[in-house]
N, C-alpha and C positions, 0 to 999 in steps of 0.2 A: 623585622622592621628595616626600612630603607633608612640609610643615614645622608644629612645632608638638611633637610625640613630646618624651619627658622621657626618658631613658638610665638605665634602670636594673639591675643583675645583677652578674654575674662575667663576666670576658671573660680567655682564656686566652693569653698570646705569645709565640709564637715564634721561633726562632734569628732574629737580626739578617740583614738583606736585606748589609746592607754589610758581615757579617763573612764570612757563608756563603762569599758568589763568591768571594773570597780564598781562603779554605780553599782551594776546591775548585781556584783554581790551585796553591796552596800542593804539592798531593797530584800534580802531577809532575815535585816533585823528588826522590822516590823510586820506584824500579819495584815493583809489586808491588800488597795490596791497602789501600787507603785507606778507614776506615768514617765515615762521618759523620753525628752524631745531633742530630736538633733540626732538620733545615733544613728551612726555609720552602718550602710547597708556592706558587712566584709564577714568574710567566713570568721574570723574569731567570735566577732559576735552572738552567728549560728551555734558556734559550739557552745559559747558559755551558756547561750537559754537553754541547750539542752540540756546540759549540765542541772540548771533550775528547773526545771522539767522533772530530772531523774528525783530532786531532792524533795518536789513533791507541790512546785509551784506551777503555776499558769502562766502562760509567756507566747506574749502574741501581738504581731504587729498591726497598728489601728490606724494606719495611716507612714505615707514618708518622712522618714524617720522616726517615727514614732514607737515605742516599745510600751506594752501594758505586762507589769508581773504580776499577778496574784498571790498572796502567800499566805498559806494555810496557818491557823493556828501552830498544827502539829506538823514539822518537816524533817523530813530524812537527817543522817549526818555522814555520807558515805559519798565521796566522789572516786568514781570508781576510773582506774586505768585506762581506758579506752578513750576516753574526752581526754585525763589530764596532761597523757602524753602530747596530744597534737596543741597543747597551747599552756604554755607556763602560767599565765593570769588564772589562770582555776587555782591554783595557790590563793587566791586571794577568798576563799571561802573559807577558810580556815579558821580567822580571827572572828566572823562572824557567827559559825555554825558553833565552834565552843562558847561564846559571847549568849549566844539563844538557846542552845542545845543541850549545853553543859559535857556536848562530845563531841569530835570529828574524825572521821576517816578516812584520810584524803590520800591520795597514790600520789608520790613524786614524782615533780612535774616534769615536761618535757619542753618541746620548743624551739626557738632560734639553736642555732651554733655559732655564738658566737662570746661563749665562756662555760666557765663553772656556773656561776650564780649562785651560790648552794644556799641552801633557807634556814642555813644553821640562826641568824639573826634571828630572824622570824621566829625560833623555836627558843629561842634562848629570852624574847623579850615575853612570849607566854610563860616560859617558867616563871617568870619574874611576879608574872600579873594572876599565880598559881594553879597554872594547869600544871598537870602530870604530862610526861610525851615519850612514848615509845617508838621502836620502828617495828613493823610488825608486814612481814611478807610482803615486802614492796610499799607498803603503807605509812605515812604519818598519822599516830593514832594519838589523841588528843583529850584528854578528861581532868572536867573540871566541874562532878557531880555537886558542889556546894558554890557552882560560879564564882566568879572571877574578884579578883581585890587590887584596889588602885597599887601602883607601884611607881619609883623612881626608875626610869630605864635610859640605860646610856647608848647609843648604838654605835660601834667603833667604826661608822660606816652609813652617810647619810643615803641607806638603801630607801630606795623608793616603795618597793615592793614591801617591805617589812615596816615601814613607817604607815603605809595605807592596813596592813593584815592589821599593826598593834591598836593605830586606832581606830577602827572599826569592833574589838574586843575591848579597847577598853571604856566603849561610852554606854554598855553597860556594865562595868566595872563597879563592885562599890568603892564608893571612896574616891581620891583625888590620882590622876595618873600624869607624870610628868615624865615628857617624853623628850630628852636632849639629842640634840645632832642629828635632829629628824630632817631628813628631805625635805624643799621648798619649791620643788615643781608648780608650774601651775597645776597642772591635774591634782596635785594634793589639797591644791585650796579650792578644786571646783567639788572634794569630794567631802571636802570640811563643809563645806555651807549647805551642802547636801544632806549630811548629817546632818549641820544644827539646824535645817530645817526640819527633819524630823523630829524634834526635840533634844536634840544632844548639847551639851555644855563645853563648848571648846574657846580656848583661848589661847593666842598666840599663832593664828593661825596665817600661814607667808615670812613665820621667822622658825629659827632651829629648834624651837621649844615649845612645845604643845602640851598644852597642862586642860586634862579633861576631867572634870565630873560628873563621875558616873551617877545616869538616871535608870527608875527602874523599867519602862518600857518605852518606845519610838513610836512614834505615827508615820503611816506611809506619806507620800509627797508626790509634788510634780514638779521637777527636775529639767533644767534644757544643758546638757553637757557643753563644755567649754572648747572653743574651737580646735583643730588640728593641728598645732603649729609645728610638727614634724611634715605634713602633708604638705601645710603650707610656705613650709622652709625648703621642700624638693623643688616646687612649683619655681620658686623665685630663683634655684640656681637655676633648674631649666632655663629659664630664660636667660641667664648671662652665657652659658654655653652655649645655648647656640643665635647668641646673637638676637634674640627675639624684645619683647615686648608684650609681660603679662601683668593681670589686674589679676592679685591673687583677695576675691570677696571674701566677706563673713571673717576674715582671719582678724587677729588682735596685735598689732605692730608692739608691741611693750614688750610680747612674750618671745619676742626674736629679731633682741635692739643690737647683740651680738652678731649676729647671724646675717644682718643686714648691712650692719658695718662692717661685714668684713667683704661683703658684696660691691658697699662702697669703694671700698681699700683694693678692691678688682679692676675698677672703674667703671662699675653700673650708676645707675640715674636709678635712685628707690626714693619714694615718693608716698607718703599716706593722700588715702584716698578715702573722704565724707566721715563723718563722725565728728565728735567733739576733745580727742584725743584721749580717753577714759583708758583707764589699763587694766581694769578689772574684769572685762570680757569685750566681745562682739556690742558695736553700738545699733548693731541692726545688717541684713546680710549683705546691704550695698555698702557697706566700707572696710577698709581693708587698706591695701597697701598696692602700688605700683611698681614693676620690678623694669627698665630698658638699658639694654646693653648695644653697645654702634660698632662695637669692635672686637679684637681676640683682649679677650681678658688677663690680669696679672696675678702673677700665683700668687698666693698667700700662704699663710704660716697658721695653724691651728691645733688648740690646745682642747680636746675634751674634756669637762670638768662637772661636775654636779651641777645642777641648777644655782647661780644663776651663769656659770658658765655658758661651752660653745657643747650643744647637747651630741651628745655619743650617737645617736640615730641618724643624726646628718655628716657624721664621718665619711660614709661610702660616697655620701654625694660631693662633698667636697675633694676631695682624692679625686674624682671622676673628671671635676670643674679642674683642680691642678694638672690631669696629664693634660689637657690641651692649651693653659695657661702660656704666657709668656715668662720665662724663667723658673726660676725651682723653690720648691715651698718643703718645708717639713711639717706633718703632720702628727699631733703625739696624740697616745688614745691611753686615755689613765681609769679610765671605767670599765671596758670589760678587753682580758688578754688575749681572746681570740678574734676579734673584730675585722683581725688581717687578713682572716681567711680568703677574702675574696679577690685579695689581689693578686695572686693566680688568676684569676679571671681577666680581669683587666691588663695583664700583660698581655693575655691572651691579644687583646684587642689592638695593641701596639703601642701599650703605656710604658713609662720607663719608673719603674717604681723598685725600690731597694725596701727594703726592713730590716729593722736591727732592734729585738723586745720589743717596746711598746713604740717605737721612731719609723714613720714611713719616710723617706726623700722623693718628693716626687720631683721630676725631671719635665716640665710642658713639653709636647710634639706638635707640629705645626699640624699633627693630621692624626687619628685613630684609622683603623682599618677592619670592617665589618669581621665576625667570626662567629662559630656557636658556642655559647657559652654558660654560664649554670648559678641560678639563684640560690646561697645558702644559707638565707634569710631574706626577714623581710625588707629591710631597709639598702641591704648587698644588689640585691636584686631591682627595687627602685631604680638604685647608681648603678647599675649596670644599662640598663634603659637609657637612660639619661645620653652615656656616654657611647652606645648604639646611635641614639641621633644622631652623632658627632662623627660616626664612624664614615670611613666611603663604604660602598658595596651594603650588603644586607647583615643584621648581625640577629640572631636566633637566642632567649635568653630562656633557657630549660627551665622547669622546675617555676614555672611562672606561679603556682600555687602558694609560694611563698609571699609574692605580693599582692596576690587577692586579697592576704589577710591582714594587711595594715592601708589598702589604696583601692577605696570604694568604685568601681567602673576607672579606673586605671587607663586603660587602652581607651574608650570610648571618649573621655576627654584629650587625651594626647588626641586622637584622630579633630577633635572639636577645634585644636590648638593650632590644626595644618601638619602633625607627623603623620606619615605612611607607614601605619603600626596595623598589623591583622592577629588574630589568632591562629595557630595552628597544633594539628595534633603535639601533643608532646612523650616521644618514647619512656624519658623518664618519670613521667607522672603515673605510669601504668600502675596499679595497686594502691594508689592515693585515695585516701577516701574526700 
């Protein structure tokens, strides 16, 4: 990409990367058909159908956006190695295949770099809800031949990931299952109502305590996933970096009142745009939010923190937004310990960034300067883009396969925005499936 482009237009977004794959595990714990509207055309999604594919479902697109699952009476319980590595969210079949199956066989996941993550929670809050769990030759192997039974669960750790796995197993659970310290993501709450519109019993759902009664079987649904406010949180720093003016549609301004103020706090112009101010989703795809920036922007200071914090995904973009800033900002990352990875990269480009554990000090530069440089995730690799724009000269960002898989036609809307972004071959992708 040429650096230097100003961002300017409407830019439309899509169901959430992180709510979608849940859904679509979500959809076998009923037999029958599952419709789902709004998902994201990105390679994780490819993997996960296949994934429901291998388990013995039908998964097929009927339209933009559109996802159909079929799910058989009788389905597999085996996610085998080869999907689970290229995408951590296949973890998330876990809860439901013991929930339906009364087994699961799932290979430990793989994914970003950008921590541990480990699924000991995950494993720990099935012991609770009485499966058995071994490790068994690379595997999480999972049995719970007399199914599942409600449970008190604490989680020392409002995991997202283990909060969606426990309740998805426990709303067929017998009995009552009361889940403390649970995540309060949006995506939790588009996957609770997703639930209880299959028939599931959940209560308390958008606060830390989700207390489910378990029913004995679900009805399939039809489902429109909840917007991208990660996608749509890139979109609006873009615009303050490079000085532009974008209309980020279909997004839901409630779910990035943080994120927006601190855009504020830059001295951007963020501005909703049509709707009736509702915070429970999209009021329709023509409203959204207004992002315009006139000038070099002022660093800020940001803390990542669980939901309703300043979300860990928009770290790299922020970093990206501070090297070019006026003045110097510290950025702390309290979610995951390797999230710094990437800023090796961004020195690369002429950032002035220090780190000390979880503390980045960024330093603004009046200027970035174009380099080749290397995605080590998906959200790293976004902010690296981003801060390409900003670069002079041409900047090259490797390993682009990493943001196929959270940013649906990625390049083809930057190019719609006014950047000078192309694709080309990439030596490192060589043996990537």
């Amino acid at each position: 990409m040429l650096g230097g482009a100003r961002l300017a237009g409407a830019v439309p977004v899509a169901g959430a990367k992180n709510s979608a794959l849940k859904l679509m595990a979500a959809a076998l714990l009923a037999p029958g058909t599952t419709l789902l509207e709004r998902v994201p055309a990105i390679l994780d999604v490819e993997i996960m159908a296949e994934l429901l594919r291998r388990l013995g479902a039908d998964v097929a697109g009927t339209g933009p956006g559109q996802l159909r699952i079929e799910v058989p009476q009788q389905i597999g319980h085996q996610a085998d190695y080869d999907l689970v590595r290229r995408m951590r969210a296949s973890i998330s079949v876990l809860g439901p295949l013991v929930a339906r199956v009364g087994r699961a066989q799932v290979a430990l996941p793989g994914g970003d770099a950008i921590g541990s993550r480990g699924v000991d929670l995950h494993l720990a809050g099935l012991e609770q809800l009485g499966a058995t769990l071994a490790h068994e030759h690379g595997y999480i192997v999972a049995r719970a031949p007399r199914g599942l039974a409600g449970a008190n669960i604490w989680l020392d750790f409002p995991s997202v990931g283990a909060t969606e796995n426990l309740l998805m197993a426990a709303v067929l659970a017998r009995g009552t299952t009361v889940i403390d310290n649970a995540a309060r993501e949006p995506e939790i709450c588009d996957l609770a109502q997703m639930l209880s519109a299959m028939g599931a019993k959940i209560d308390g759902v958008g606060t830390s305590t989700l207390e489910v009664i378990g029913v004995d079987h679900l009805e399939p649904t039809h489902h429109t996933t909840v917007a991208d406010r990660i996608v749509a949180g890139t979109w609006a720093i873009g615009a303050v970096m490079t000085h532009g003016d974008i209309t980020v549609l279909g997004a839901v301004p409630a779910h990035l009142e943080l994120v927006l103020d601190k855009l504020t706090q830059a001295g951007a112009d963020v501005d909703r745009v049509g709707g009736t101010g509702g915070t429970d989703g999209p009021d329709g795809p023509d409203t959204g939010f207004r992002v315009r920036m006139a000038h070099r922007p002022r660093a800020v200071d940001v803390v990542t923190l669980p939901w309703p914090g300043f979300p860990t995904d928009l770290q790299p973009m922020v970093i990206a937004l501070n090297s070019v800033a006026e003045g110097a900002a510290m950025v702390t990352e309290n979610v995951f310990e390797s999230r710094f990875m990437f800023v090796n990269e961004m020195v690369r480009l002429g950032a002035s960034i220090r780190t000390d554990g979880h503390h980045a000090v960024v330093r603004g530069q009046s200027r970035l300067s174009g380099a080749p440089v290397r995605a080590t995730d998906i959200r790293a690799g976004a902010g690296l883009v981003l801060a390409g724009l900003v670069a002079d000269g041409v900047t090259t960002v490797g390993q682009a396969f990493h943001v196929d898989r959270g940013y649906p036609g990625f390049d083809a809307q930057l190019r719609e925005l006014g950047a000078d972004v192309r694709r080309v071959p990439d030596p490192y992708e060589v043996g990537q499936e």
